[in-house]
N, C-alpha and C positions, 0 to 999 in steps of 0.2 A: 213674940212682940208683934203686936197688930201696928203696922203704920202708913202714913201717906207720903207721897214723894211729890213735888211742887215746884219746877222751873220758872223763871222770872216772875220767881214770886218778891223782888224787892218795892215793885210797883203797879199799878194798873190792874191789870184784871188776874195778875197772879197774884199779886195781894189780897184782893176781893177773894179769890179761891181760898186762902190762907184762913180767913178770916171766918166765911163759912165755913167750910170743913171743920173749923176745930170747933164749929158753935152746933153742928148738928151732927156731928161723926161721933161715933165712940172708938177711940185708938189711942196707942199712947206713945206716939210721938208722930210728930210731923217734920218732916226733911224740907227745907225750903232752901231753895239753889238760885244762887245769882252772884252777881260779879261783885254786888257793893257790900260788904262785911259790914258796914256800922250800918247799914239800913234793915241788915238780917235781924241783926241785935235787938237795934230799937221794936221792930215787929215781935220778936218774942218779948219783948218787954208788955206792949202795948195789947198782945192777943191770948197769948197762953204761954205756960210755962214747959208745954208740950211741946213749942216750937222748938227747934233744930236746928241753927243756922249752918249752911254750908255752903262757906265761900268760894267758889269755882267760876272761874270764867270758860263757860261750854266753848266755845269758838276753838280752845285750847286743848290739842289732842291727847294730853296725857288727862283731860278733864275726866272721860269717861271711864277710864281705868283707874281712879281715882273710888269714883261710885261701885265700881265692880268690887274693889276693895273693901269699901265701906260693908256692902252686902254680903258678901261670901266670912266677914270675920263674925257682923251680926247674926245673920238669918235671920231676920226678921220677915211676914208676911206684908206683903207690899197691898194693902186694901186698894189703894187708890194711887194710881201716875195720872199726873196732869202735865202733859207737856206746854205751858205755856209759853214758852222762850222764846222770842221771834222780835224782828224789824221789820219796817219796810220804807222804801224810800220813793218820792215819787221822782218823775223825768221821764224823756225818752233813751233810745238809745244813746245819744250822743250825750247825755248830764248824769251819766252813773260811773265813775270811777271801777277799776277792777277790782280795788276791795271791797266794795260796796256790795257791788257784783258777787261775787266767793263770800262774803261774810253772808247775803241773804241766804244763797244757797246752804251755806255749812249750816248755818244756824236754824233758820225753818224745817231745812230737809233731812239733813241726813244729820244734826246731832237729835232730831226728835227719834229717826230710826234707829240708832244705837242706846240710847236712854231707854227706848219700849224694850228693844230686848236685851239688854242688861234687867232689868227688871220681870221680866216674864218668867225666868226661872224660879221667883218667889213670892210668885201668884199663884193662887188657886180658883176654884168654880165663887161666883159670883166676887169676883173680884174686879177693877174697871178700871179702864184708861181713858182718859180724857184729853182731844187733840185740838190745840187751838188752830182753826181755822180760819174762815171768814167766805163774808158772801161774793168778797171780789173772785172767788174762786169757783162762781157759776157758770161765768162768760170772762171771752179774752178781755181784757182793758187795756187801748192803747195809753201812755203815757205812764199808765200805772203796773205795768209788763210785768214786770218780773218777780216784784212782792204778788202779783195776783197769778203767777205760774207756778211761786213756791205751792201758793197756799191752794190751788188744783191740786198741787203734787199730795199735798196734806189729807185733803179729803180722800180724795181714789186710795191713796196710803191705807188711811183709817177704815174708810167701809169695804174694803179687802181684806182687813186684819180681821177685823169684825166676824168675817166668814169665816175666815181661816182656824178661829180660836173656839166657833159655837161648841169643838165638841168638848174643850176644858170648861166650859161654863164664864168664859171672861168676856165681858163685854167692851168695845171701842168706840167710845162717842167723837165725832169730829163736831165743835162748836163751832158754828158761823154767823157772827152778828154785823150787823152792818158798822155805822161810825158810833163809837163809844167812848164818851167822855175820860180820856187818859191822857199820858203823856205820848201817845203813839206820834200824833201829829207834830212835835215839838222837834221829834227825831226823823219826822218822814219829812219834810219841809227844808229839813239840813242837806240841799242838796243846791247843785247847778241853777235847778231851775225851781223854785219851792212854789211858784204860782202854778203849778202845772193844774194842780186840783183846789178849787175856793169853796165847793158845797157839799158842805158838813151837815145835809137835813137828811132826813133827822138824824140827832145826839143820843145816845139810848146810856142808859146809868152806865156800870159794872155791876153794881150788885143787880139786878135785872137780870142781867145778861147770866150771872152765875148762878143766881137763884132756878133759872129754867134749867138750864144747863149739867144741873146735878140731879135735878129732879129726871132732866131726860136722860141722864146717865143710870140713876136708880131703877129706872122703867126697861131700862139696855136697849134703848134708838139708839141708831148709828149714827142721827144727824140731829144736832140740834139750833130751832132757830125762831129767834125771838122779835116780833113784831110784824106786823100786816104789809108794813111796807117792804120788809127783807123777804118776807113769805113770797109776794106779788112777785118780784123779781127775779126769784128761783123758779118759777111759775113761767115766767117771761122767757127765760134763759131756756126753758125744755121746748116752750113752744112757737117763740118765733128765731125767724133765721142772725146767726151771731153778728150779720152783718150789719143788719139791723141793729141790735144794740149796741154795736160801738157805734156807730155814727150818731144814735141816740145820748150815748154817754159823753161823746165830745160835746156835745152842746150843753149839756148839766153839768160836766164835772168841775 
């Protein structure tokens, strides 16, 4: 059994995943992991009959042995992991609670680490992970710290793994788009201080962002990123000094 595995797939751009994958993949079944069981449902209703729901809240440590479960009773070939799982919240140091704090962490960082390798044992050569990152993860951003230090964590993660896997044939794309039309801001805003960031230009779709994103997984880039002006930035980030763009960024964000 050929299949795909897909975290925060009950909305935003793990849904967008959800939705291409089962429109351009050939497999027969898709696993689609998140916390809200009636939003699983209604997506396999609404996408394929292929979908999977699997209700799990990651944050929750018996979550991932739960999957481990799942896989070792299956065995099924895992074509495709998409970790897309992840929050962020904006503030500085003094507007982020300690849960907030530990929930970015567990969640961005180390349940994408344990999900890849729960799953590597039933990969093989051209087979692909896909890590949601982002472009906050070029340069430091004050006020946006800590979600933009998971998501550093994320990238170096991904195009490390990347290396590490050339000689099974499995490729590790890290996706990094800039601001995309979801529900991210609704939850990033939910905090101390929600004005912390007001400029949201550009808005880039999901599907955009997913459509490149699969295709540069198909291709086996390590990085993938979508639009002129995320390009520029990354561009920025290598060539002028970090100090400079934070003080840049206080004034835009």
């Amino acid at each position: 059994m050929k299949i795909a595995i897909i975290t925060g797939a009950s909305s935003g751009i793990g849904k967008e995943f959800v939705k291409q994958i089962a429109s351009f993949e050939v497999l027969d079944q898709i696993w689609i992991i998140a916390r809200r069981a009636e939003r699983l449902e209604k997506i396999k209703q609404e996408i394929s009959p292929k979908v999977r729901p699997v209700a799990l809240d990651l944050l929750k440590k018996d979550s991932i042995q739960t999957i481990k479960q799942l896989l070792e009773e299956e065995k099924p070939e895992v074509k495709i992991l998409v970790n897309s799982a992840g929050f962020g919240k904006y503030g500085t140091y003094r507007d982020l609670t300690d849960n907030e704090i530990d929930d970015m962490i567990d969640l961005n960082c180390k349940t994408l680490i344990h999900m890849t390798y729960a799953c590597l044992p039933y990969m093989k050569e051209k087979d692909r992970i896909i890590m949601l990152g982002s472009s906050s993860a070029f340069q430091p951003l004050p006020e946006f710290n800590m979600y933009a230090s998971t998501k550093a964590f994320v990238v170096h993660f991904s195009r490390a793994l990347n290396f590490e896997l050339k000689s099974r044939g499995i490729s590790v794309t890290s996706v990094c788009p800039g601001y995309v039309r979801t529900e991210f801001f609704d939850v990033a805003k939910d905090t101390k201080n929600p004005d912390t960031c007001r400029n949201f230009k550009p808005l880039y779709e999901p599907e955009d962002v997913i459509k490149k994103a699969l295709k540069d997984s198909a291709r086996g880039k390590d990085m993938s990123v979508l639009g002129l002006h995320v390009k520029l930035l990354r561009l920025m980030s290598k060539l002028l000094p970090h100090s400079f763009i934070m003080r840049s960024w206080m004034k835009i964000k």
